[in-house]
C-alpha positions as CSV (number, residue, x, y, z in Angstrom):
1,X,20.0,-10.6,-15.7
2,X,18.6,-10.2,-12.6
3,X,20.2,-13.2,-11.2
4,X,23.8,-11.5,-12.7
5,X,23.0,-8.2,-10.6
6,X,22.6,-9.7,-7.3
7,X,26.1,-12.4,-8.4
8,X,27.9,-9.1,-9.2
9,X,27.0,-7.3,-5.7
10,X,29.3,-7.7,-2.6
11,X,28.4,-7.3,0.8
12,X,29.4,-3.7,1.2
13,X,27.1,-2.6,-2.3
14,X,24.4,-4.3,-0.4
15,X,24.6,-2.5,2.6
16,X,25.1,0.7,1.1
17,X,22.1,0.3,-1.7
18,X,19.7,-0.8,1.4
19,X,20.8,1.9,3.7
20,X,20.0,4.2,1.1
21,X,16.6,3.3,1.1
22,X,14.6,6.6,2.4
23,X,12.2,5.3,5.8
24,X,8.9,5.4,5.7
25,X,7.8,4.9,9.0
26,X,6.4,8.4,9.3
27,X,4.8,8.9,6.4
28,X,1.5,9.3,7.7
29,X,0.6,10.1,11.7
30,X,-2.6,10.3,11.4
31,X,-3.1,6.5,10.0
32,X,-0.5,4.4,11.5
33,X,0.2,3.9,14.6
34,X,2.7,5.6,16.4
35,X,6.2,4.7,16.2
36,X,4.5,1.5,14.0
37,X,4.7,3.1,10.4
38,X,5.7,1.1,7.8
39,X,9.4,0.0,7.6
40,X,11.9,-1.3,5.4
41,X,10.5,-4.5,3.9
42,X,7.0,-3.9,5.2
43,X,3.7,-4.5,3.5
44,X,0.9,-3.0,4.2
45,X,-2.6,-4.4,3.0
46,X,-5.8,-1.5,2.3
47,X,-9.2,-3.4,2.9
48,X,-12.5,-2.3,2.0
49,X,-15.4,-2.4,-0.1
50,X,-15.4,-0.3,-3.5
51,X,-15.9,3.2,-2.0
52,X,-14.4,3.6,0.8
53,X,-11.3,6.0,0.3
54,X,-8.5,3.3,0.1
55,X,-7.2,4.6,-4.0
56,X,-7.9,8.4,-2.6
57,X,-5.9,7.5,0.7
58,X,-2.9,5.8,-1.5
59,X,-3.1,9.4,-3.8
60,X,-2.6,11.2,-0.1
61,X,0.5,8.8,0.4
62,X,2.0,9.2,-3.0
63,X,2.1,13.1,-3.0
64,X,3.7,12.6,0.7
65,X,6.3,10.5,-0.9
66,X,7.1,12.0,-3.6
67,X,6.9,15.9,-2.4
68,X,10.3,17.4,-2.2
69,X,11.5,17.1,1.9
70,X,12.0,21.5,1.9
71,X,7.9,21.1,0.9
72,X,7.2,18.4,3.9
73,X,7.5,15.1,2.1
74,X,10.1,12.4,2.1
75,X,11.6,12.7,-1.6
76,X,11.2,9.1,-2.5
77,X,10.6,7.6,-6.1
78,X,7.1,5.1,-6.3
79,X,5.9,2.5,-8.4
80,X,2.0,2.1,-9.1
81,X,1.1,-1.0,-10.1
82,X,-2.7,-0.2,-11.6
83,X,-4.5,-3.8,-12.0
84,X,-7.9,-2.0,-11.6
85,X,-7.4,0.8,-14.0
86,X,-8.6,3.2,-11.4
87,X,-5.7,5.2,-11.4
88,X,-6.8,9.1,-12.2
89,X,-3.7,10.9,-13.2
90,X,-6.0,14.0,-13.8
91,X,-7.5,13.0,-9.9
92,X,-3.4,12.5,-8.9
93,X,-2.7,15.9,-10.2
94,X,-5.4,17.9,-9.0
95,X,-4.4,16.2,-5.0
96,X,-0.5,17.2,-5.7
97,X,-1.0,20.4,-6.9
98,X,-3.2,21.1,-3.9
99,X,-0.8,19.9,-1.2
100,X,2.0,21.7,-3.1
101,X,-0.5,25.1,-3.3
102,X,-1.3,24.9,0.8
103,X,2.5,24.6,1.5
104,X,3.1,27.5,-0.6
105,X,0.7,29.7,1.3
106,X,2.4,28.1,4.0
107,X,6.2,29.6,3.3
108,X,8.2,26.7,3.6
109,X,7.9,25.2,0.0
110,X,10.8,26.8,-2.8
111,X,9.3,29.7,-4.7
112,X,9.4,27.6,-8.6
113,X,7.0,27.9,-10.7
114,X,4.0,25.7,-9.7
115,X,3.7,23.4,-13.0
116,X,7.7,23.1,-12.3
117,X,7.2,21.5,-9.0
118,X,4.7,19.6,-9.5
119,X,6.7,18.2,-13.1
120,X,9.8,17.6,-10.6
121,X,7.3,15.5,-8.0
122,X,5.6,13.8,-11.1
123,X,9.3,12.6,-12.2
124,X,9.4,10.0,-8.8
125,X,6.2,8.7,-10.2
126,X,5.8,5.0,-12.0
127,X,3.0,3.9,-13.1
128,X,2.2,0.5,-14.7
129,X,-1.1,-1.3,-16.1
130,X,-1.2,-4.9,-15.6
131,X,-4.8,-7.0,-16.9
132,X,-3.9,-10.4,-15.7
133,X,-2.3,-12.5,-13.2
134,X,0.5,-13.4,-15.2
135,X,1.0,-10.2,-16.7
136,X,1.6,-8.9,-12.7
137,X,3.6,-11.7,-11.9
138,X,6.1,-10.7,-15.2
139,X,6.0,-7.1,-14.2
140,X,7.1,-7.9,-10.7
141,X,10.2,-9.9,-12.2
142,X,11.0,-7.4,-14.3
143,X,10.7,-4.4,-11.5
144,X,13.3,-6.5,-9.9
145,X,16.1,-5.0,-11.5
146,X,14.7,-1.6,-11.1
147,X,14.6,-1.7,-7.6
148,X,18.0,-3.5,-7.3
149,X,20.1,-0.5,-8.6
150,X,17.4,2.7,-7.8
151,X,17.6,3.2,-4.5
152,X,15.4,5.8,-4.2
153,X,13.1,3.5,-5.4
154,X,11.3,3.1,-1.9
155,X,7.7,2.5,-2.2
156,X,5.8,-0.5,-4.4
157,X,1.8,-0.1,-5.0
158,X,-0.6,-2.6,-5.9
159,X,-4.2,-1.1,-7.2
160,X,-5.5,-3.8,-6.1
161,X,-3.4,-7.6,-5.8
162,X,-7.0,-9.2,-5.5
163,X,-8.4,-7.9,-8.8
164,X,-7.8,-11.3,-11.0
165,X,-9.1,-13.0,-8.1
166,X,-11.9,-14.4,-9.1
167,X,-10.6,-15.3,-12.8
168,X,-7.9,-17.1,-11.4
169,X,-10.3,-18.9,-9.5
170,X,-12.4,-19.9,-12.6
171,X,-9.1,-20.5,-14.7
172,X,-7.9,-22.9,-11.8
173,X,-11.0,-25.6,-12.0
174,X,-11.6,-26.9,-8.7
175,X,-7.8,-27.1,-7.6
176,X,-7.4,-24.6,-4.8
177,X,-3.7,-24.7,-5.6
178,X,-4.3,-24.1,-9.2
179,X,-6.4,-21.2,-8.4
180,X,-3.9,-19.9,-5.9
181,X,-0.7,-20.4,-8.5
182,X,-0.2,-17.2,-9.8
183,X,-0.9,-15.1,-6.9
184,X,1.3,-17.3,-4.7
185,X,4.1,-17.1,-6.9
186,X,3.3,-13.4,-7.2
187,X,3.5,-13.3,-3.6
188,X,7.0,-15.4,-3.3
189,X,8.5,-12.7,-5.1
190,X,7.2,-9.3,-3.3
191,X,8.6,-11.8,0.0
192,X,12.1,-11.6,-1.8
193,X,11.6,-7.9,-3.4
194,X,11.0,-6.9,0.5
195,X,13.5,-8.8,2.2
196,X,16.6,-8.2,-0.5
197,X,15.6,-4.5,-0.9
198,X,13.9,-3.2,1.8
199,X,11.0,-1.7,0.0
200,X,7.9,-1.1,1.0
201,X,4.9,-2.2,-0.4
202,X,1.1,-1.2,0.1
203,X,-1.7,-3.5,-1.6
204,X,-5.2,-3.0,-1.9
205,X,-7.7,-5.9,-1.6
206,X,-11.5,-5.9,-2.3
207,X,-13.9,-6.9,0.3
208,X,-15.7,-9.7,-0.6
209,X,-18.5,-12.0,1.4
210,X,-16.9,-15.2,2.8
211,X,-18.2,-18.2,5.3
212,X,-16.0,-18.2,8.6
213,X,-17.0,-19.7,11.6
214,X,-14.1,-17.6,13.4
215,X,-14.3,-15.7,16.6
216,X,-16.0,-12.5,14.5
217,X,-13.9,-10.5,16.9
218,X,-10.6,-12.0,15.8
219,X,-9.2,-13.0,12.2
220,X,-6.3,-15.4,12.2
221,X,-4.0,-15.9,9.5
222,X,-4.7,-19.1,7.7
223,X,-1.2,-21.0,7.7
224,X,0.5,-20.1,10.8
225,X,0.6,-22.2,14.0
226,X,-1.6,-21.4,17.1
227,X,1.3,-20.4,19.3
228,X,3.0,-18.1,16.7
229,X,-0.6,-16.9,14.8
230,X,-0.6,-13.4,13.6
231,X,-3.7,-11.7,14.7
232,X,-5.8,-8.9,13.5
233,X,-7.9,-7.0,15.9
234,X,-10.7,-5.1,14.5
235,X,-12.1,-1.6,16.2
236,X,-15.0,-3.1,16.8
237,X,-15.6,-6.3,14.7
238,X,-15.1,-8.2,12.0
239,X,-17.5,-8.8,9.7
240,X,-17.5,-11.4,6.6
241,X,-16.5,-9.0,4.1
242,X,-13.2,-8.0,6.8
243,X,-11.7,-11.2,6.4
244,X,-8.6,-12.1,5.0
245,X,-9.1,-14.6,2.1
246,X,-5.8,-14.5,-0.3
247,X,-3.5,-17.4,-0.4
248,X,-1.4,-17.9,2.8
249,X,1.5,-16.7,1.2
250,X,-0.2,-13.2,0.9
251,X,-1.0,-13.3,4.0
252,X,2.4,-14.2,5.6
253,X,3.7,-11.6,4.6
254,X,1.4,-8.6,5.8
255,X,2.5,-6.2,8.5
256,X,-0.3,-4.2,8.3
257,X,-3.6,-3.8,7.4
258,X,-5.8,-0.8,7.7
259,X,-9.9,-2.0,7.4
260,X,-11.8,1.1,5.7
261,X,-15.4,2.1,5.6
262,X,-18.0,4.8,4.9
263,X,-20.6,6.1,7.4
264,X,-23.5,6.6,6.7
265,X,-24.1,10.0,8.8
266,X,-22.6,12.9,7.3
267,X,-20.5,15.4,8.9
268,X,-20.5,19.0,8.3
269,X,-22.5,17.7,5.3
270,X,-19.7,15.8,4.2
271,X,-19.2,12.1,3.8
272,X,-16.9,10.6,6.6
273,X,-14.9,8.1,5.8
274,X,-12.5,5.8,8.3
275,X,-9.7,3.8,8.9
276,X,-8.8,1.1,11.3
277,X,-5.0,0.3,11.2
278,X,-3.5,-2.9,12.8
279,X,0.3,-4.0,12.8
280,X,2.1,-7.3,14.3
281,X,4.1,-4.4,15.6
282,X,2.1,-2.8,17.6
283,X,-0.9,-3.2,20.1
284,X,-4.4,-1.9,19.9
285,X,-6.2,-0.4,16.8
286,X,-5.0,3.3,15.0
287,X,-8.3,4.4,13.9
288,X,-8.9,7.6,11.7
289,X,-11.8,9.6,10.1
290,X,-11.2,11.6,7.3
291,X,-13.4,13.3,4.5
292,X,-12.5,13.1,0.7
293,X,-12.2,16.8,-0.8
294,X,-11.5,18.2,-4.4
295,X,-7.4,18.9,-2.9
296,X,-7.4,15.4,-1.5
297,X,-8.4,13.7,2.1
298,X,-8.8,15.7,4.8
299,X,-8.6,14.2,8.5
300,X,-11.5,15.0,10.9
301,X,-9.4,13.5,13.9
302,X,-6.6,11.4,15.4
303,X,-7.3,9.1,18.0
């Protein structure tokens, strides 16, 4: 079917369904980099141990996105891909209906009832449970056609693209490219899903201990030539559990990737959490502090 759509679409339908496409480049200041938020067909990858704010941050993004724009969001539909089954909807709700209660007291939001607004933001919400490899891959094919003719379809979420990692290691025996199958072919099609639709897709990945003899400072990504190498500068540096380890086609494909961890000093007797954010668009490190409240994150600074 699928195939059928993209037959039946001329030039002109495809230029008009991508230029519909709402940007997200400043969804978030305080994260990216400035003037390097994420883009049409960009794909941002969330790194950290188990922890360390990256499903909170992606709630913070989600009630950006899918706020009305008269309430200070960007009034785009988003699709949650849950492989973890961490996703909170009682967590989700309790972070919307905060942002939606501080732009009240603010003045600028429409005067509706609150479980009215917060009904209308849940309506640009998706979210999907996968529990295997395969089941992702099939989900992905079949959001093709969604995103093909919703264009205010804008954002694709992945909670977390590493989870079946190690099973499909296992599964695979000791062929790498067995191991790697699903995920590669997983990652083939978010390549196309980006490039034919413009949509934006953020991934979370779990840290895990790997072997590199690497500069520590500097992680190169596996598969690309010396003189055209993609490389990811740390705020400080890198450890083991920092590096990238998906297949190559993953990581071909990544624009961005934001490194987060959890002090251990509290501040204000809270617990501080950070973000270091990297794009091939950009130079230098966005880095970020923020604590995790009951309405949501809150930012401690911007540097």
């Amino acid at each position: 079917m699928t195939a059928r759509v993209r037959m039946a679409e001329n030039g002109a339908q495809l230029v008009s369904r991508l230029e519909g496409r709402q940007s997200l480049r400043d969804i978030e200041p305080s994260i990216f980099p400035v003037d390097g938020g994420p883009g049409q067909g960009d794909v941002v990858e969330f790194h950290g141990l188990e922890g360390t704010g990256k499903t909170e941050t992606l709630y913070h993004l989600i009630t950006r996105c899918i706020m009305p724009v008269q309430s200070g969001g960007l009034e785009v539909a988003v699709v949650f891909v849950d492989t973890d089954y961490h996703f909170d909807m009682l967590r989700f709700v309790s972070v919307l209906e905060g942002r939606l209660a501080e732009d009240s007291k603010e003045g600028d939001g429409p005067e509706n009832e609150p479980e009215e607004r917060v009904r209308s933001c849940l309506c640009r919400l998706s979210v999907v449970h996968c529990n295997s490899s395969v089941q992702l891959l099939l989900t992905l094919q079949y959001l093709e056609n969604t995103f093909s003719s919703q264009p205010s379809l804008g954002l694709l979420i992945i909670d977390s693209i590493s989870s079946f990692y190690w099973v499909d290691r296992f599964n695979g025996g000791e062929s790498t490219v067995c191991q790697e199958a699903n995920l590669r072919k997983c990652a083939e099609l978010l390549d196309r899903l980006r490039r034919n639709y413009g949509i934006v897709i953020f991934a979370t990945t779990h840290a895990i201990m790997r072997n590199y003899g690497s500069d520590p400072g500097v992680s190169e990504v596996p598969g690309s030539s010396s003189s055209s190498s993609r490389r990811w500068r740390s705020a400080d540096s890198v450890t083991d559990f920092d590096k990238p380890y998906l297949c190559k086609a993953w990581q071909r494909i990544v624009t961005h990737r934001m490194l987060f961890t959890k002090s251990h000093v509290l501040k204000d007797s809270k617990q501080v959490f950070s973000t270091a954010c990297t794009s091939i668009m950009t130079k230098g490190v966005k880095r970020c502090l923020f604590h995790v409240m009951e309405d949501g994150i809150k930012f401690v600074c911007d540097k």
